[in-house]
N, C-alpha and C positions, 0 to 999 in steps of 0.2 A: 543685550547691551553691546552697542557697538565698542570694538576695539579702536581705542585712541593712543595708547603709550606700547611702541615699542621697544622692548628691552635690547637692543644691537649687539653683537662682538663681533669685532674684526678677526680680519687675520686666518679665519679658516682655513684651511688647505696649505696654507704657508709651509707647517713642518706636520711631521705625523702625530708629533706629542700634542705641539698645541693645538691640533684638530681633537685629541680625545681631548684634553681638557673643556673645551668650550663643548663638548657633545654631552660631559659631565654635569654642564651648565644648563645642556637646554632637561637634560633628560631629571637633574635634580633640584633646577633653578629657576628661576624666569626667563631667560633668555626666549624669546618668540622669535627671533630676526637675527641670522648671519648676512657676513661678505665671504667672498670666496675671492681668494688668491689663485690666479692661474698662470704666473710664470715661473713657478717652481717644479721640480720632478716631484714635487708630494702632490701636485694639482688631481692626479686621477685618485689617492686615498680619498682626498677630502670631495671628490665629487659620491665615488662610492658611497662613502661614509651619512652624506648628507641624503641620499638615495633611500637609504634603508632607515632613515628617522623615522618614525611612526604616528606622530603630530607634522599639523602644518606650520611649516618653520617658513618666512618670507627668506627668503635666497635676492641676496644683491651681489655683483661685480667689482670688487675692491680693484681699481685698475691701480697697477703698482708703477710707477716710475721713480723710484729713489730707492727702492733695496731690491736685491740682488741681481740676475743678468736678462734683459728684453728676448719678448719671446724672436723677435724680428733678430736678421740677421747684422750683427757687428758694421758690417758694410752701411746699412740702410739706415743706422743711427749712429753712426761716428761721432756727431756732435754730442751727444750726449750720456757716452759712456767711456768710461777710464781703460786702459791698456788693458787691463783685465777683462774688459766685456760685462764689467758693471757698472748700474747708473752710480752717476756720479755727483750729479748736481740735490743739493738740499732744495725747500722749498722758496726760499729767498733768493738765493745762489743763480737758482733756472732762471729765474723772474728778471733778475738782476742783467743775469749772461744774455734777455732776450733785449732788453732796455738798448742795451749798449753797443748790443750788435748793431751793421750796415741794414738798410734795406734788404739788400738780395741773402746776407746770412739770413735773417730774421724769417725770411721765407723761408729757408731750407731747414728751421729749429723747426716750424711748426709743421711741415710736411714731414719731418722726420716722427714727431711728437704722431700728427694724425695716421701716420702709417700704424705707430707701434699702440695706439689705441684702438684702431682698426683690428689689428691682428688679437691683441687681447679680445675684445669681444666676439671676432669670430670663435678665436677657439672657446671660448666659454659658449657660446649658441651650440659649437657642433658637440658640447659633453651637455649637453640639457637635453630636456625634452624640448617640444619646437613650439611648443604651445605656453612656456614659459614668458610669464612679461623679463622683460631689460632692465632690470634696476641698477644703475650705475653710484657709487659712491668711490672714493678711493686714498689709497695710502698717504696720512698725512693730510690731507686735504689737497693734496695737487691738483685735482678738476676746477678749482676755483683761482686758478692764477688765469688771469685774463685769456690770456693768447692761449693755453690749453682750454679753457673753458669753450671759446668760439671753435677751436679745432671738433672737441667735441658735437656741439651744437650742430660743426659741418655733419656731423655724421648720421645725424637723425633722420633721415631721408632715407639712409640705407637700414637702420638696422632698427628705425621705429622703437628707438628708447620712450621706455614707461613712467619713469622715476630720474630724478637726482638728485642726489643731500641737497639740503640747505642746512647749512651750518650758523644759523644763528642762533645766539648763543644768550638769552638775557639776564646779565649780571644780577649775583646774590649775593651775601654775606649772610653770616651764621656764628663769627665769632673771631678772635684775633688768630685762633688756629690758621685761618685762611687768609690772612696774610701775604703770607712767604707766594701767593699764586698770584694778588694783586698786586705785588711788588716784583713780581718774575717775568718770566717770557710768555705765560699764558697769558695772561693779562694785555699785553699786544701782541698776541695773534687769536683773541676775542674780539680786539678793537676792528684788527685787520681783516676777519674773516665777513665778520659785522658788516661792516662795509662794502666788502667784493659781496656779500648776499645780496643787499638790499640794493646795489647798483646791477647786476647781472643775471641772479636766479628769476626775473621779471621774463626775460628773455627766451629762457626756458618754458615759462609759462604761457609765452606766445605761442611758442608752438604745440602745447598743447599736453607739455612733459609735465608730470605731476610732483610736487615735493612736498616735503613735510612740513608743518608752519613754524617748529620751533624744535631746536637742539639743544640735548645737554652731554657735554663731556670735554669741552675745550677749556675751560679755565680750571678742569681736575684733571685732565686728560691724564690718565696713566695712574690714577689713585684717588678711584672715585669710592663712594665710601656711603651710606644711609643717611647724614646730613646733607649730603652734596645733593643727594635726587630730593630732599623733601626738602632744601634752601629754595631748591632751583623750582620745582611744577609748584611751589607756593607761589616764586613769583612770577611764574606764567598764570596764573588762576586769578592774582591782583589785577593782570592787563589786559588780558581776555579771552573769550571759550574757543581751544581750538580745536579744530579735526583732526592730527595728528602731531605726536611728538616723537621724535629719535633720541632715547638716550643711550649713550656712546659707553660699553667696558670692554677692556684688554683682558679678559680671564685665561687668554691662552697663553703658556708658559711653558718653558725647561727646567728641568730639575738641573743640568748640566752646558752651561753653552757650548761646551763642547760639541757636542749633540745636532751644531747647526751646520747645513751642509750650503746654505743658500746665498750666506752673505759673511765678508771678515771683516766690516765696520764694525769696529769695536760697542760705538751709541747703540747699534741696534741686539748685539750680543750682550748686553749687559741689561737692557731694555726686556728682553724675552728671561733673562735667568732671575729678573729684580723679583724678590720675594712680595712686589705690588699685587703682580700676578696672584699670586694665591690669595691675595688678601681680598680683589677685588671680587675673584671669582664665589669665597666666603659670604660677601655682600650678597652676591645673587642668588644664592641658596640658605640664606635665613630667611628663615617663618616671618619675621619683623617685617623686613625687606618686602616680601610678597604680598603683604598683609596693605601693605604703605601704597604699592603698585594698585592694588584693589579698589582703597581706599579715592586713588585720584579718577581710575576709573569711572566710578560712580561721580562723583563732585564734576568732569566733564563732561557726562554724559545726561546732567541733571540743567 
């Protein structure tokens, strides 16, 4: 039976706890499919770490641009990090800052942008093996803001990427619990990401980069939950057979924010300690959960 539903965590390599958490996940859960963070001093744990799994895990490149500090030097990306020497710009904010720029700034965001994706995926190639495909997704969704998107794309010549997300996302309900998401901030940035796919990930496909055909974890992003994946591959199953799915959990977690060495954004410190974290990673290690992954298995493969 071909495999069609990726179970994904992010955030790998980020911190040393949340790299065991999510190892806890592949080793007592579903999880088949990490990203790996490589602008952090924890980057060489979580390469180790991912080295000595004992199942085949797919391994993809979470390029970070909005937490903590660029592997590239201060100098080289000026525009877009704070006095401190971290990113600074959110995912609207970059988007926003590139709109409104001149001409010749707008140049010098996206050479800045393609430098420090440049240098993220070299140092990820020189900790791999060489015979590793390129799978690129990234923190936040940032690979799909325009102008970052095409920087990347410039890059495929050099470094013969294999893969990038597609974050399409196709809306479900399940009850008024889920609400509070269609009346929130996920709710447009399902609409928005929707969009940048279906206008840009084609582009990709040109050249010959491979993606998934359908995403789930943007309208629960951050508190996905056993209704959420059986609302959601229900209603990818209503619209049609695909070859692959990416669904998206944050099972990596602190017991202590304190604990974080990477970033003092508060969102993202409070985001890593949120007791979601346990709960999602719960999800992925019940029998139910597993049982349900099985179940769509068969039903796309039939």
């Amino acid at each position: 039976m071909k495999k069609i539903i990726n179970i994904h965590a992010d955030d790998f390599g980020i911190g040393n706890e949340i790299t065991d958490n999510i190892l806890d996940c592949i080793n007592s859960g579903s999880v088949n499919s990490i990203s790996i963070v490589c602008n952090t001093n924890n980057f060489k744990y979580g390469i180790e770490k991912y080295t000595s799994i004992p199942k085949k895990i797919r391994l993809c490149l979470h390029l970070n641009l909005v937490e903590g500090k660029p592997i590239s030097s201060k100098e080289e990306v000026n525009l877009i990090v704070d006095k401190s020497g971290e990113f600074k710009y959110s995912f609207l904010s970059l988007w926003l800052f590139y709109i409104l720029a001149s001409k010749a700034k707008k140049r010098k965001i996206s050479e800045q942008i393609k430098t420090e994706i440049d240098n993220q995926i070299d140092k990820y190639k020189n900790a791999i093996n060489s015979n590793t495909p390129i799978l690129i997704d990234s923190h936040m969704h940032f690979h799909m803001i325009p102008f970052i998107f095409k920087s990347l794309l410039g890059l495929h010549e050099k470094h013969k990427i294999d893969f990038i997300r597609n974050p399409l996302e196709l809306k479900y309900f399940y009850g008024f619990t889920k609400m509070k998401n269609y009346l929130a901030l996920n709710f447009i940035k399902n609409i928005l990401l929707n969009h940048l796919s279906k206008k840009y990930i084609r582009r990709a496909k040109e050249l010959g980069i491979k993606t998934n055909d359908f995403f789930v974890g943007v309208l629960s992003t951050g508190r996905m939950s056993y209704k959420d994946v059986d609302s959601a591959l229900s209603s990818i199953q209503r619209k049609q057979k695909p070859k692959s799915i990416d669904i998206l959990f944050h099972p990596g977690g602190v017991k202590n924010k304190e604990s974080i060495d990477w970033t003092k954004k508060n969102a993202f410190l409070q985001y890593y300690s949120s007791i979601e974290r346990k709960n999602e990673s719960q999800v992925i290690k019940d029998d139910n959960f597993k049982s349900l992954i099985q179940k769509y298995e068969v039903i796309f493969n039939n």
